[in-house]
N, C-alpha and C positions, 0 to 999 in steps of 0.2 A: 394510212389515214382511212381510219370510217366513211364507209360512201353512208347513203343516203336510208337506202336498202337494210345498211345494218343497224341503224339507231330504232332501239325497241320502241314499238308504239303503244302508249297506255291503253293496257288491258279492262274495258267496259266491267265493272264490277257487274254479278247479278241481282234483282233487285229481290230485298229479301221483306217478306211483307212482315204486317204483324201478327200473332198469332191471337185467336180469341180470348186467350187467359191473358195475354199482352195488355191488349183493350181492355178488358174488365180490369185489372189492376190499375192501368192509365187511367182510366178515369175516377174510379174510387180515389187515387190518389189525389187526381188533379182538382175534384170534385170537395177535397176537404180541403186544399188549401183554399180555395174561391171561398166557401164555408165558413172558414177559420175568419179569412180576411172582411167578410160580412160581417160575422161578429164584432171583431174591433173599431167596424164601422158602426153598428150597433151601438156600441157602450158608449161611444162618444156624440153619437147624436149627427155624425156627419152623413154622407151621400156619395153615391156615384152614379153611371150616365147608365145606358140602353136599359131593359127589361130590369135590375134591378135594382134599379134609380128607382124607377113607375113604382116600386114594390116597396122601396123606402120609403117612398111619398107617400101610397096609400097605409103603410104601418103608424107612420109618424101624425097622420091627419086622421086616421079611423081607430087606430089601435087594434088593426087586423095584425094576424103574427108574419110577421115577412115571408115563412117559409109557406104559407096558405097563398097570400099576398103573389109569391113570385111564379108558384106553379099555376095558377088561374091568367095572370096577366100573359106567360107564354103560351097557353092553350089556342091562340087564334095563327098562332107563325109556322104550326105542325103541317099545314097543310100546303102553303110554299113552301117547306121543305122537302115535303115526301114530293110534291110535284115538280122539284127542280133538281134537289141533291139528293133524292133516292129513298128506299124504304131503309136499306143500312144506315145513312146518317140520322134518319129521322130516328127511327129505335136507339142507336147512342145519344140522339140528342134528348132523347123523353128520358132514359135512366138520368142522366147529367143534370138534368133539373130536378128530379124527384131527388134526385140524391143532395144536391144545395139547397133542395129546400128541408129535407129530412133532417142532414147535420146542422144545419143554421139554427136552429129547435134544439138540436140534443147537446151541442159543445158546453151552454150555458149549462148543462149539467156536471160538467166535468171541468169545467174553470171557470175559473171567477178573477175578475180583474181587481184590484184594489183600487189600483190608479193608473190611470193613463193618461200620458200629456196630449191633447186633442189632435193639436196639429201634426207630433210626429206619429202618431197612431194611424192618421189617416193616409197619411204619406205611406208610411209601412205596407197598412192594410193594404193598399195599391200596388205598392211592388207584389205582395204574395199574390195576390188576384192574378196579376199580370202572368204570372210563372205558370201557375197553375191553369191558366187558359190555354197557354203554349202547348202542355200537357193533353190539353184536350183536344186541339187541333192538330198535333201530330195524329192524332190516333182518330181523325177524321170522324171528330165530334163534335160539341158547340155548346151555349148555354139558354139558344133559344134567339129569337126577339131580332135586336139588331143582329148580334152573330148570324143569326142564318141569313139575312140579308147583306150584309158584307160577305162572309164567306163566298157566297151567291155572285153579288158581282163583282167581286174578284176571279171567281173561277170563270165569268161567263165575260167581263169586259177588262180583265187587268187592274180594276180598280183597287188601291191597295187597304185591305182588309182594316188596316191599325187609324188610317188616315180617316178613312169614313166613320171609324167609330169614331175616334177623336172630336170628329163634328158633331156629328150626334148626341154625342152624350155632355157634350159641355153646353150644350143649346137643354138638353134635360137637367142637369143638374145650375143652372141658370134660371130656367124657371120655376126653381124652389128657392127664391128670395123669400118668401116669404114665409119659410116653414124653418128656416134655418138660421144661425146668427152670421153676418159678415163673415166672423172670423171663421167658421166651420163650412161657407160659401166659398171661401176664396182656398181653404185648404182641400173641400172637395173638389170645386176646377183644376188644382195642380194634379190633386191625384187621378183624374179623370186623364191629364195629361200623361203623367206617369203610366200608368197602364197600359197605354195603347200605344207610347211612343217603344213597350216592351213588346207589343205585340208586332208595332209595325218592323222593328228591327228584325225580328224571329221567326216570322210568319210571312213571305212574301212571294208571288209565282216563281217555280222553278227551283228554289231554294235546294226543297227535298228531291229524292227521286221516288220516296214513298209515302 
């Protein structure tokens, strides 16, 4: 009978970081799905929560172009971030908005919608956001605004990152009753849900080891 002594003990994997070309492809990618799923947000006339809610609002009330709109509105969050999560995060966090705000601009050049049903587009548009965020935060980047403020204190109180957006952004996209119709109201709070309940699942302390 095996003593105690002979039963193998799991072997601590080493932890294997990402590589720079990692990163820059992580977020080009994750950066177009966000993009992609603005758009569709876009063509329907809907909304979602933190920094580019504000940037939906100001599009939809000023007829600024979102992608102007989004990178202006996160200019003020640069600097709790370089002073709490680092000059590395801050730098992937400034390409990851230049870059959502770049393709959000250029996709409308390469597709074109005919038609989209409002509600499940919105819905949709929300799961790809969601994904595509995931993407960004592995690779210990963000899209500005509230993200670096949840990230933030999640890394500094345990708060969990998906759960605070969740509030946040359904209190933002709330206070666009009036820019919005009911029915594209109530499908942006779900999707506002949707998103973040993909975030919260995926994105939580300890999870990773990297």
């Amino acid at each position: 009978m095996a003593s105690v002594d002979d039963i193998k003990q799991p072997v601590e994997q080493p932890r294997i970081g990402h590589t720079l070309v990692e990163d820059a492809l992580a977020i080009i990618i994750g950066t177009l799905m966000v993009s992609f799923g603005v758009v569709m947000l876009r063509q329907v006339g809907a909304l979602t929560g933190g920094t580019a809610g504000m940037a939906f609002l100001a599009h939809y009330v000023t007829q600024i172009s979102f992608g102007t709109a989004f990178f202006i509105i996160n200019l003020p969050f640069y600097y709790l971030s370089f002073r709490r999560m680092g000059l590395q995060f801050t730098l992937k966090t400034f390409a990851a908005v230049a870059l959502v705000s770049v393709f959000s601009d250029l996709h409308p050049l390469f597709v074109h919608f005919d038609h989209l049903q409002p509600f499940y587009a919105t819905l949709f548009a929300n799961v790809i956001m969601g994904i595509g965020f995931i993407v960004l935060f592995r690779h210990k980047a963000s899209l500005g605004g509230v993200n670096i403020l949840a990230l933030f204190l999640q890394d500094k109180y345990g708060i969990r990152a998906g759960k605070l957006q969740m509030g946040v952004d359904c209190c933002i996209v709330l206070a666009s009753l009036f820019v919005v119709s009911y029915e594209m109201l109530i499908a942006s709070v779900l999707g506002a849900v949707i998103v973040n309940l993909i975030i919260a699942m995926n994105h939580r302390p300890g999870r990773y080891s990297v």
